[in-house]
C-alpha positions in Angstrom: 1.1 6.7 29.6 -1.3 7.6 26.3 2.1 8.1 24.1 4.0 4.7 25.4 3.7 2.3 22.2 3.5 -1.2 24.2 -0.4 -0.8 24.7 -1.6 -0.1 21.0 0.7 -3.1 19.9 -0.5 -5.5 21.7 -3.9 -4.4 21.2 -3.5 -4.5 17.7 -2.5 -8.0 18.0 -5.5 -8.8 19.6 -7.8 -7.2 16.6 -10.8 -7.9 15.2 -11.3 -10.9 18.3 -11.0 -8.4 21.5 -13.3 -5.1 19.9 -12.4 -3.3 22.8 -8.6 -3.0 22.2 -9.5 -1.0 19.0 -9.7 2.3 21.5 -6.4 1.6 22.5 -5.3 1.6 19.0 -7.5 5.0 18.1 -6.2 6.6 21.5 -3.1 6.1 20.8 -3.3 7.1 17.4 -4.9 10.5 18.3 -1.2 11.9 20.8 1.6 14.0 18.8 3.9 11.7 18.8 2.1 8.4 17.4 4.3 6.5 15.2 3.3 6.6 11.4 4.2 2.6 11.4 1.2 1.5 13.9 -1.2 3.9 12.1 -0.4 1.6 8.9 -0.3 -1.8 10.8 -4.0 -0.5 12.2 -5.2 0.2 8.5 -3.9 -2.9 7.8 -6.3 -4.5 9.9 -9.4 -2.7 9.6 -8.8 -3.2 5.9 -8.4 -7.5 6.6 -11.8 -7.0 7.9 -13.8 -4.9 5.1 -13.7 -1.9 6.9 -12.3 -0.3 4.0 -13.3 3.5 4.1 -11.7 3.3 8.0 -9.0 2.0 6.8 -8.3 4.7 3.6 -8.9 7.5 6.4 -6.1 5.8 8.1 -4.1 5.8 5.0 -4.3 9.0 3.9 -3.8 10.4 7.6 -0.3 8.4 7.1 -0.1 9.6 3.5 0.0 13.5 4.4 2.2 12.9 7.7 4.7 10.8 5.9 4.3 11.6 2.1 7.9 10.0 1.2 7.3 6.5 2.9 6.0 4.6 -0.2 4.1 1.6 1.6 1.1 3.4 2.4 0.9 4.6 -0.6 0.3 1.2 -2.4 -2.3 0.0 0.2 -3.9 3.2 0.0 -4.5 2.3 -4.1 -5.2 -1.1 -3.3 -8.3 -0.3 -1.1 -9.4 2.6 -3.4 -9.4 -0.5 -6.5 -12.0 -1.8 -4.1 -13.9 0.9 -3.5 -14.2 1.3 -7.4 -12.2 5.0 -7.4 -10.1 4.0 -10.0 -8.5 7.8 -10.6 -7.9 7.8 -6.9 -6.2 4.8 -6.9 -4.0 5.6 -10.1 -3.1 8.9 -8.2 -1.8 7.0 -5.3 -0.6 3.8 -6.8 1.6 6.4 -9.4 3.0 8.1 -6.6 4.2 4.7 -5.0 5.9 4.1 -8.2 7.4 7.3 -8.3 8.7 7.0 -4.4 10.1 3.2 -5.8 11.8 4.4 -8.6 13.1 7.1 -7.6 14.3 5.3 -4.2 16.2 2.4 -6.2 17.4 5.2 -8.5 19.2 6.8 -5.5 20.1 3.7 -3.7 21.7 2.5 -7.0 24.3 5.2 -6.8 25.3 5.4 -3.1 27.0 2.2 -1.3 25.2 0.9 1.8 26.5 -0.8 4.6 26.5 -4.0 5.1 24.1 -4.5 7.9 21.7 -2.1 6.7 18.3 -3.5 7.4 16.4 -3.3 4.6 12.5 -1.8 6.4 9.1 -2.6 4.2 9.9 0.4 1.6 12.6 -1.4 0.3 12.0 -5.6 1.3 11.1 -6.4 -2.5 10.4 -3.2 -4.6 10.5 -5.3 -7.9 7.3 -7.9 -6.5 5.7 -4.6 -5.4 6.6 -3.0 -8.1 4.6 -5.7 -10.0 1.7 -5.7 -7.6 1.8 -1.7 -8.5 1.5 -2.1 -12.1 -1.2 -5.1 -11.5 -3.4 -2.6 -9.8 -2.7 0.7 -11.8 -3.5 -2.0 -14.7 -6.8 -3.0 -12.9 -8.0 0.8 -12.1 -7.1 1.6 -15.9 -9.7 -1.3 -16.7 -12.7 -0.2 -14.3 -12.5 3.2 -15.9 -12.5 1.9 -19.1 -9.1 2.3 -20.9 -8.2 -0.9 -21.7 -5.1 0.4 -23.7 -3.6 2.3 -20.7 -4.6 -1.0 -19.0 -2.3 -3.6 -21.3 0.4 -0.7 -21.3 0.8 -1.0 -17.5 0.7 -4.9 -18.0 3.3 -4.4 -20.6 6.1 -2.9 -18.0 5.4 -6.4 -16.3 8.5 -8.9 -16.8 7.8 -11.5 -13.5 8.0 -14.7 -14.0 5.9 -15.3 -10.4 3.3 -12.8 -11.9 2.9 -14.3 -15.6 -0.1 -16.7 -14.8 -1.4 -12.7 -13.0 -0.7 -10.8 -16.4 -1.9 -13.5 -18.7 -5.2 -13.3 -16.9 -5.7 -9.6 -16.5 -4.8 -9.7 -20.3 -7.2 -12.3 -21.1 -10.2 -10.8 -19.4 -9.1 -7.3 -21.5 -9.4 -9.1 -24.6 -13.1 -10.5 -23.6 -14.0 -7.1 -22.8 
């Protein structure tokens, strides 16, 4: 069965040791139905293995299917930070602030349920919210503007992350 889900998992779980099970994965991810979750779990993992423009294409396949899920959005940035496309990264690292904001706006005003599971979109917004800021901060710096750089780092009020910001700030000042 090409669209049945069990396959791709496990294959997935048995990347980058078994090659093989990548087709799996990339069969699976080529039928209608393929869930938008496993394309982002396989980006994941080409990404933990430098295989960074496979795993953007993956990304931005999830980006256009699912342009409301905020998660891809910040790995998406991430990986173009190390690809050195700093205004592609601030595109997509702004629009995963927007989706955040704009998420914990709206859940602020509307009472959830008890046993709501909370999925990755919403598991920590405010320590990926930081991470966010980290990287738009970092992209500001490889193109140059170290002001728009210390103003991201500026929205940053972490303790976990001040050892992060005091570095990022200190390597702005040597430049």
């Amino acid at each position: 069965e090409p669209e049945a889900i069990s396959p791709p998992l496990l294959a997935l779980e048995l990347l980058p040791g078994q090659p093989e099970a990548e087709r799996i994965v990339t069969d699976y991810l080529q039928t209608p139905n393929a869930v938008p979750a496993l394309r982002l779990a396989y980006a994941r993992s080409l990404a933990s293995v430098q295989r960074y423009a496979d795993a953007v294409a993956q990304l931005e396949t999830v980006t256009h299917a699912q342009p409301q899920w905020s998660a891809p959005w910040l790995s998406l940035g991430a990986l173009q930070i190390e690809l050195h496309q700093p205004k592609k990264a601030e595109e997509a690292l702004r629009r995963y602030v927007d989706l955040v904001q704009s998420a914990s706006t709206t859940s602020s005003t509307k009472a959830k349920p008890l046993d709501d599971d909370e999925d990755d979109d919403t598991a920590s917004p405010n320590r990926d919210l930081t991470q966010a800021w980290l990287l738009l901060a970092q992209a500001a710096e490889q193109r140059g503007d170290l002001a728009a750089a210390e103003a991201w780092l500026k929205r940053i009020d972490n303790s976990q992350h001040a050892l992060d910001v005091q570095l990022r700030r200190a390597s702005l000042l040597m430049r």
